[in-house]
Structures are given as C-alpha cells and as structure tokens.
LUMBATI-655902 format. One record per residue: residue in three letters; x, y, z of N, C-alpha, C in turn. Coordinates in steps of 0.05 Angstrom, whole numbers, plus 5000, padded with zeros to 4 digits. Layout:
<pts>
alaXYZXYZXYZ;...
</pts>
This chain:
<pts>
unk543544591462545544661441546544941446;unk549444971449549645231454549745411424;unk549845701435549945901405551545991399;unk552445971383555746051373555646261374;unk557946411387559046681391559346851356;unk558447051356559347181333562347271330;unk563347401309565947371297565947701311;unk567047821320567848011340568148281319;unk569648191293569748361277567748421262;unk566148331252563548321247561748481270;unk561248341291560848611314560948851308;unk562648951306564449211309563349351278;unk563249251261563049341234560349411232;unk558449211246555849301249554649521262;unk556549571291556849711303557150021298;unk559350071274560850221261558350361237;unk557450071230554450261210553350381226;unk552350231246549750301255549950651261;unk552550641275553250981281553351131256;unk554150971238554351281214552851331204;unk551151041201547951181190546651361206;unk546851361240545651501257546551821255;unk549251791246551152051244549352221227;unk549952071200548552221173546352261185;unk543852091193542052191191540952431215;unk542852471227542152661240542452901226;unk546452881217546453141205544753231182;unk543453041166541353091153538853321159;unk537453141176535853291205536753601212;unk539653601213540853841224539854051200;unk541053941179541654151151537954251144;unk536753961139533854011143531854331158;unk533154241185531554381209533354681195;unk535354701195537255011186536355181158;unk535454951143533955061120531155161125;unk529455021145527155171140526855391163;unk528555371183528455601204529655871187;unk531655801165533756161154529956241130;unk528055931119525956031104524756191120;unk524356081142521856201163522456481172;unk524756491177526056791178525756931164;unk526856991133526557061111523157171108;unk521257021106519057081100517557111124;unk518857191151517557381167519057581162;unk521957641152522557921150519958081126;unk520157861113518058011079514858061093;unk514457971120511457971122511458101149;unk509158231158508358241181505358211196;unk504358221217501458111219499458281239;unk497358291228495158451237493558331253;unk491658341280489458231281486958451287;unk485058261259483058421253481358561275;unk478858551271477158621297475158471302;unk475058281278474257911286476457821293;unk479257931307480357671318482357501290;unk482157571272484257481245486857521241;unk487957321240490557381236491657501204;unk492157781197492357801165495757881159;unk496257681137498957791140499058031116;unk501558201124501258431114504658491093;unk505358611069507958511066508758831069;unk511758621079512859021092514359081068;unk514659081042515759301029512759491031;unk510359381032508159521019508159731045;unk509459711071509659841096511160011089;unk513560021078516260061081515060311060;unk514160251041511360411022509660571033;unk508860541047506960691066508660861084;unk509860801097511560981119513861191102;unk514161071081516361351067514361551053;unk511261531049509761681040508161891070;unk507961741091507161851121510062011126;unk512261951107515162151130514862341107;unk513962411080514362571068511862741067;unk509762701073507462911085508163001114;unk509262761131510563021155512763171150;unk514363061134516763351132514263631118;unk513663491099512363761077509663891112;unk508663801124507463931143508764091161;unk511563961163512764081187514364341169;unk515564401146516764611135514064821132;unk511564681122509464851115509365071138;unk508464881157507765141182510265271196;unk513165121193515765221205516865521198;unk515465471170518065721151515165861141;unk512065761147510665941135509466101152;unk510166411157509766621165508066791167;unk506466911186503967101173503167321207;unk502667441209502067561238500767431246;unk497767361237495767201251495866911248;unk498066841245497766511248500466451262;unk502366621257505166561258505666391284;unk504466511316504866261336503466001335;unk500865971329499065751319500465601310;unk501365671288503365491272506565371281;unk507165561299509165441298508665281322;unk507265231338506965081349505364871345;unk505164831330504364541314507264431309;unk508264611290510564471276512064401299;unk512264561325514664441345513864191364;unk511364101353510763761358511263611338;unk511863671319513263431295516363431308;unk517763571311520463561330521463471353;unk523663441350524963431384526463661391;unk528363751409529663911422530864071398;unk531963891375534164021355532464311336;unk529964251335527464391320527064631340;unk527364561374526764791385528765021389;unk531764871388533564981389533165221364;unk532965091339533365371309530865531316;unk528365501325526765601335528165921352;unk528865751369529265991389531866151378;unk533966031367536166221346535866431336;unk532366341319531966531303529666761312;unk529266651335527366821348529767121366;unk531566911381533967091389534767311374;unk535367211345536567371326534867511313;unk531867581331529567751322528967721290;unk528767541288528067411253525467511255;unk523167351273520467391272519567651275;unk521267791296519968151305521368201285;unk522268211263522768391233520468331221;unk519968131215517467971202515068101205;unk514068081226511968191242512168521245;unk513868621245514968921247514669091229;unk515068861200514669041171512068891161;unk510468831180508968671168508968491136;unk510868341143511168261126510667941119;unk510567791102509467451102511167341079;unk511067131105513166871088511666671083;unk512266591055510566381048511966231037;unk511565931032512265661028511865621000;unk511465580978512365570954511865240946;unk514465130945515164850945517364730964;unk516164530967517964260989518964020974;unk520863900967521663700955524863630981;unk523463300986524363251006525762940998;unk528062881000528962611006530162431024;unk529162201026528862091048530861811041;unk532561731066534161541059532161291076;unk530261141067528760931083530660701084;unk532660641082534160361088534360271115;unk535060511130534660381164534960741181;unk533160531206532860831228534860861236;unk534661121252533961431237533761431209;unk531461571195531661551172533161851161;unk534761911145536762191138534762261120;unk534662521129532062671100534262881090;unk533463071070535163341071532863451055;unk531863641054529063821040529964061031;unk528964161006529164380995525864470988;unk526064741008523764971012523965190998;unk522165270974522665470962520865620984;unk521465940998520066071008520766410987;unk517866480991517366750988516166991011;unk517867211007517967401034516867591015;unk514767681031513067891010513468171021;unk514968381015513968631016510868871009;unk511969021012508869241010509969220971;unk511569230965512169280931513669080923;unk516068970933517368830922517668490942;unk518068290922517467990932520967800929;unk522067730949524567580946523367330950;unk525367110936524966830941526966740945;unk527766510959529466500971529766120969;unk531565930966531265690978533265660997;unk531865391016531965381041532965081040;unk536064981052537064721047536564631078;unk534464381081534764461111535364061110;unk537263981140538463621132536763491170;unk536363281177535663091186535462891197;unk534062751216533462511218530762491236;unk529362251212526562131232526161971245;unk525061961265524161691284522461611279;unk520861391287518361281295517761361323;unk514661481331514461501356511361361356;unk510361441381507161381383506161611374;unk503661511363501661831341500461821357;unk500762061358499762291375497862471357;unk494662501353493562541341491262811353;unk491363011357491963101328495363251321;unk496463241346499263301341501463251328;unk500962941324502862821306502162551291;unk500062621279498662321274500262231256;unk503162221247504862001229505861911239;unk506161951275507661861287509661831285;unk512562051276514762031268515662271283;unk518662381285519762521301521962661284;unk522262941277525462951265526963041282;unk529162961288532562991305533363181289;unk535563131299538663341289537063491269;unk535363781273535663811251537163991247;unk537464151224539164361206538664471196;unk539664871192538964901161541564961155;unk542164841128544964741113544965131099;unk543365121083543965351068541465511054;unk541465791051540065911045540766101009;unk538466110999541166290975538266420965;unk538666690953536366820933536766690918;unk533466720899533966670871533066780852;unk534766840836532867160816530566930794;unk528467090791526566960769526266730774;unk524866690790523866490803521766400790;unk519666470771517166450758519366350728;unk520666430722522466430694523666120701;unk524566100723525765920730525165600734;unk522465620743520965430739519065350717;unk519165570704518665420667519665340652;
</pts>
C-alpha cells in the first residue's frame, strides 16, 4: 500500500513553526544569558576577593575598600604635610626626607624652589621653627588620580613673637606598591601645588 504524500502546504507551515519556535527560543536564551552576565558584572563591581592563608576564597565589598583607602589617602596627605611644612633644625632633613617618598618629581620640584629661594637657610639662620597646627584635607575618591586640595594651618615661631599662617596646597594620588617603612599606604601624590598662602591674625580667637 503506498503512503500518501503530504499536502506541501502543510509542510511548509510546519516547517515555518518549527523555526519560530526555534527563533524565540533562542532569543529567549539570548536575553536570559545577557541578564545574568550585566548581574554577574554588577556584583563583581560591588565585591572583591581575598585568599586567606588556609587557601579561602573571602569576598570582600568595595565600598567598605573604597572606605578604607580614602581613610589610608587622608593619613598620608596629613603625614606628608606633617613632616613637609614641619620645620625644626634637628629634624628638618630627616623629615623631609621621609615626606619626599610619599611624592613624585612634582613634591621634589617645590622642595628644591624653596630651598633655592633660601626659605630653609632663613629658618635655620634665625633659628627659627615651623610647626604644623592643623591639616584638613579633601579628597575627590570617584576615580584615579584621586584630586585632594589641603589646608595646613602652620606656625613660625620667633625668639618673642609667633605668625600663623594657612597654607592652600592642590593634587593628585596614585596607588603604588607599599613600600614600608617609606610608604606603607602605598599611594603617591602628583602635580602637586601650593595654591596660596595668607596670615592670620588671632588665630587662638579664631578657632573658638
């Protein structure tokens, strides 16, 4: 008995599903796979991962980083002004050579400006001492280089009389390798600057 041929259009119609269901279900598949690769992304930007010293994988969340590293850039600025601008005969090279390892070239450059422009042999000449006061420093953490700009109250002490002075100095930090004991935050400041300098009368009055 032969088998009757199917109706051709029919064929074709079947044919015609079979592809669109295959269509859809791919693009399905597609939209699927795109949704959880932009999740997977997402919540490795929010995380990052440690391994312990058993060998553990711990995940860690980076605002709590992002937290941590703007508190490590604002004890190195406040270290690096402490010993930069704080002055004394017997410490004054010690110090500043600490501070000119928190820097790069731009730090050595005002360095030597103000060495040129015999800043320090006045200092040292009238025996005189500069001291650091207060540091209040802000830091733009949204993306590297991070832009700081810091205000240094310093005091220049005479044999009788004491000036104070603030110190506008502007920025940028890196990330480097810590370098310990030289630079254990492992951060770097660029370009730096000092923007501006100004007296200020009543300085004790001033801050009450």
């Amino acid at each position: 008995m032969k088998t009757p041929f199917k109706n051709i259009q029919q064929v074709l119609q079947l044919n015609r599903f079979v592809v669109l269901a295959l269509v859809i279900m791919t693009g399905l598949v597609c939209i699927i796979s795109v949704t959880l690769v932009v999740k997977i992304h997402r919540e490795s930007q929010e995380k990052a991962f440690v391994v312990s010293s058993s060998g553990t994988v711990i995940p860690l969340q980076l605002t709590s980083q992002r937290e941590s590293l703007e508190v490590e850039a604002l004890a190195h600025l406040e270290q690096f002004h402490n010993w930069f601008y704080g002055v004394e005969a017997n410490s004054y090279e010690k110090n500043m050579e600490k501070a000119l390892w928190l820097g790069n070239a731009s730090v050595d450059a005002v360095y030597r400006q103000k060495k040129a422009d015999g800043f320090y042999n006045r200092l040292l000449q009238y025996s005189l001492v500069q001291q650091v006061e207060r540091i209040e420093s802000q830091i733009d953490m949204t993306q590297e280089p991070y832009a700081f700009q810091t205000r240094t109250v310093i005091r220049i002490n005479r044999v009788a009389v004491t000036d104070t002075y603030e110190l506008v100095t502007t920025g940028k930090l890196i990330q480097v390798a810590r370098h310990f004991p030289h630079n254990p935050h492992g951060l770097l400041i660029t370009d730096f600057f000092e923007n501006s300098l100004r007296k200020i009368e009543d300085y004790e009055t001033t801050e009450e």
